[in-house]
C-alpha positions in Angstrom: 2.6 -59.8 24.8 0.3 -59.9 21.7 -1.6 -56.9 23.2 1.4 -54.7 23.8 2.5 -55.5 20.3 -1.0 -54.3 18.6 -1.2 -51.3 21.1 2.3 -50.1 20.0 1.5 -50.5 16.7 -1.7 -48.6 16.7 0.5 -46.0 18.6 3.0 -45.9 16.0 0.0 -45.4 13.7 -1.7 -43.0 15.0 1.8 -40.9 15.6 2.3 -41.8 11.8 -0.9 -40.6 10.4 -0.8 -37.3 13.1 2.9 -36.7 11.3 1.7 -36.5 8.2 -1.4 -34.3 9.0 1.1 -32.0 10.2 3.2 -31.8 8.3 0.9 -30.8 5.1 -0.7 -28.4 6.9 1.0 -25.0 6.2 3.4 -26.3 3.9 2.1 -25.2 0.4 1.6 -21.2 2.3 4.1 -18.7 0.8 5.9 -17.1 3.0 6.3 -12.7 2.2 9.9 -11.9 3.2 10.3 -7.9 1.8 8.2 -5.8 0.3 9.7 -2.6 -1.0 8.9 0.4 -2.8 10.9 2.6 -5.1 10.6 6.0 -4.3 10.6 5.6 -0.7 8.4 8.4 0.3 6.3 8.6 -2.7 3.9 11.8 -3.4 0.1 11.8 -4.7 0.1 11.2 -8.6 3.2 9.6 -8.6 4.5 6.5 -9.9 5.6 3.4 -7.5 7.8 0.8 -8.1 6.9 -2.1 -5.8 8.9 -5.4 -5.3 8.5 -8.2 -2.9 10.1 -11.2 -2.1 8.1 -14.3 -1.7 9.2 -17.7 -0.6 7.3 -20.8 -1.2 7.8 -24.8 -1.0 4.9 -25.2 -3.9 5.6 -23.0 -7.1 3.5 -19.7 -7.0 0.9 -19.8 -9.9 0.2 -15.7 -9.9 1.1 -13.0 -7.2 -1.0 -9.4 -7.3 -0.3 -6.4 -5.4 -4.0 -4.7 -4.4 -3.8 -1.1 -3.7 -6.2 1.5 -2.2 -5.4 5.0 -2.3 -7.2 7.0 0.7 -7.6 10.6 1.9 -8.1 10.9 6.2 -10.1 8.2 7.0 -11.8 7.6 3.7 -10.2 5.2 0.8 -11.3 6.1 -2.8 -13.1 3.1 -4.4 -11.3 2.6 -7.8 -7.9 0.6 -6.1 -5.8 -1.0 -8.3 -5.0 -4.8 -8.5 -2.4 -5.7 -10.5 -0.4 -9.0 -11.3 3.2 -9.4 -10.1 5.7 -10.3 -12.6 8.8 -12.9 -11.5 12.2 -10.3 -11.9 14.2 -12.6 -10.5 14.2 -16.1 -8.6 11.4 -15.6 -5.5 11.1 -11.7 -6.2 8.4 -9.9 -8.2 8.1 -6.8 -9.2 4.9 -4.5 -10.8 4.6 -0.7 -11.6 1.3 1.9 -10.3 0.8 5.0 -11.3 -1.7 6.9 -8.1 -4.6 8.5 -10.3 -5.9 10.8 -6.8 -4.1 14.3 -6.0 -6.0 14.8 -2.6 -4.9 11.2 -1.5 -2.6 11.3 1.8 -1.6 7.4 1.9 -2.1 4.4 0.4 -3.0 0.8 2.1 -1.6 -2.2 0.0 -1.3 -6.0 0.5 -0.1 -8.8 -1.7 -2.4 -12.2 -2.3 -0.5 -15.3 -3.7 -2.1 -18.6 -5.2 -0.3 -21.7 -4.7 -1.3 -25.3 -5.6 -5.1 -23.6 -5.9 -5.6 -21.7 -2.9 -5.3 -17.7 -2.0 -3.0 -16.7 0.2 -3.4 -12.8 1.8 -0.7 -11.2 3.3 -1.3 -8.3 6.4 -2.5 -4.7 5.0 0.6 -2.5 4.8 -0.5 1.4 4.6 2.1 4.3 3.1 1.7 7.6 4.0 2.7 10.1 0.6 4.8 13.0 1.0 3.2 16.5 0.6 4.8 18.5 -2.0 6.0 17.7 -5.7 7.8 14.4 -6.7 8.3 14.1 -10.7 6.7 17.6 -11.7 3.1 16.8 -10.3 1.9 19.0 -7.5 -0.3 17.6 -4.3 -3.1 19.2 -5.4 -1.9 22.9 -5.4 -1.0 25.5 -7.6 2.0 25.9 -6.1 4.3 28.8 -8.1 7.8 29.0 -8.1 8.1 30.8 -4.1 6.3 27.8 -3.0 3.3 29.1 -1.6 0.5 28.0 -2.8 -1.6 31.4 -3.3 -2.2 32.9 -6.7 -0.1 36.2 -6.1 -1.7 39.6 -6.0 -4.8 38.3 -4.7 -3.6 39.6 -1.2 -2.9 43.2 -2.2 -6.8 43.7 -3.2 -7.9 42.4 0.1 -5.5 44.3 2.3 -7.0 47.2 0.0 -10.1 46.5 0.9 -9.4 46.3 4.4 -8.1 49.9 4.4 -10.4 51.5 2.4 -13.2 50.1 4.6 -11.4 51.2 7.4 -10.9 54.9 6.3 -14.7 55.1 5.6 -15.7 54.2 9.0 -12.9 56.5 10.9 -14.1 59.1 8.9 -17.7 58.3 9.4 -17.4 58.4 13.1 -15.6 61.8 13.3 
């Protein structure tokens, strides 16, 4: 009877210490509900709003949104990494402006710190829209038709074309 009684308390010790091992693990790691940004389908040279919405048992000591901007397969090396400020209870909110006109997306991930450690969230990536968005152009001179020759240039060239033709019809008669 005295063996049975030690036995079940070692049991019940070893289910009390695995409990509690458990239970810590994971507990202190924020949890990203939302991240949003503001425009939607933002444009090269632009400026981005973005806000995310971060849950967490342990109080957050600092949130920072790290952005890349990147053109094809290639990301330019000056990103940004910017603190998140708390808006609002578990939202935070921080402003970019995109410095590259040839960029075609963006990749971006948030990284929180609670009770010490880093936390990294998945890499999100944002494809920009090609045109104009707050009076910049994506990389053309685009004029008021939307095309984005200079106009004229066209002309000269089809002239050329002609007059090169003539000469050699004429040449061959």
């Amino acid at each position: 009877m005295k063996n049975k009684r030690t036995m079940l308390l070692i049991a019940f010790l070893i289910f009390s210490l695995y409990i509690a091992i458990v239970g810590t693990i994971g507990a202190g790691k924020p949890t990203i509900v939302e991240v949003t940004s503001e425009p939607d389908e933002p444009s090269a040279l632009s400026t981005i709003t973005f806000t995310a919405v971060i849950t967490s048992e342990d109080d957050l000591e600092e949130v920072r949104l790290i952005v890349q901007e990147c053109k094809e397969s290639l990301c330019f090396t000056n990103g940004f990494n910017e603190s998140m400020a708390l808006v609002d209870t578990d939202t935070y909110e921080t402003t970019i402006t995109l410095t590259h006109n040839d960029a075609t997306y963006i990749k971006y991930h948030i990284e929180t710190k609670s009770d010490g450690t880093w936390y990294k969230d998945d890499i999100t990536e944002l494809y920009l829209k090609i045109g104009t968005d707050n009076g910049n152009s994506n990389g053309n001179n685009n004029n008021e038709n939307g095309n984005d020759k200079t106009p004229g240039f066209e002309i000269i060239s089809m002239m050329i074309a002609i007059a090169t033709g003539t000469l050699t019809f004429k040449r061959k008669r």
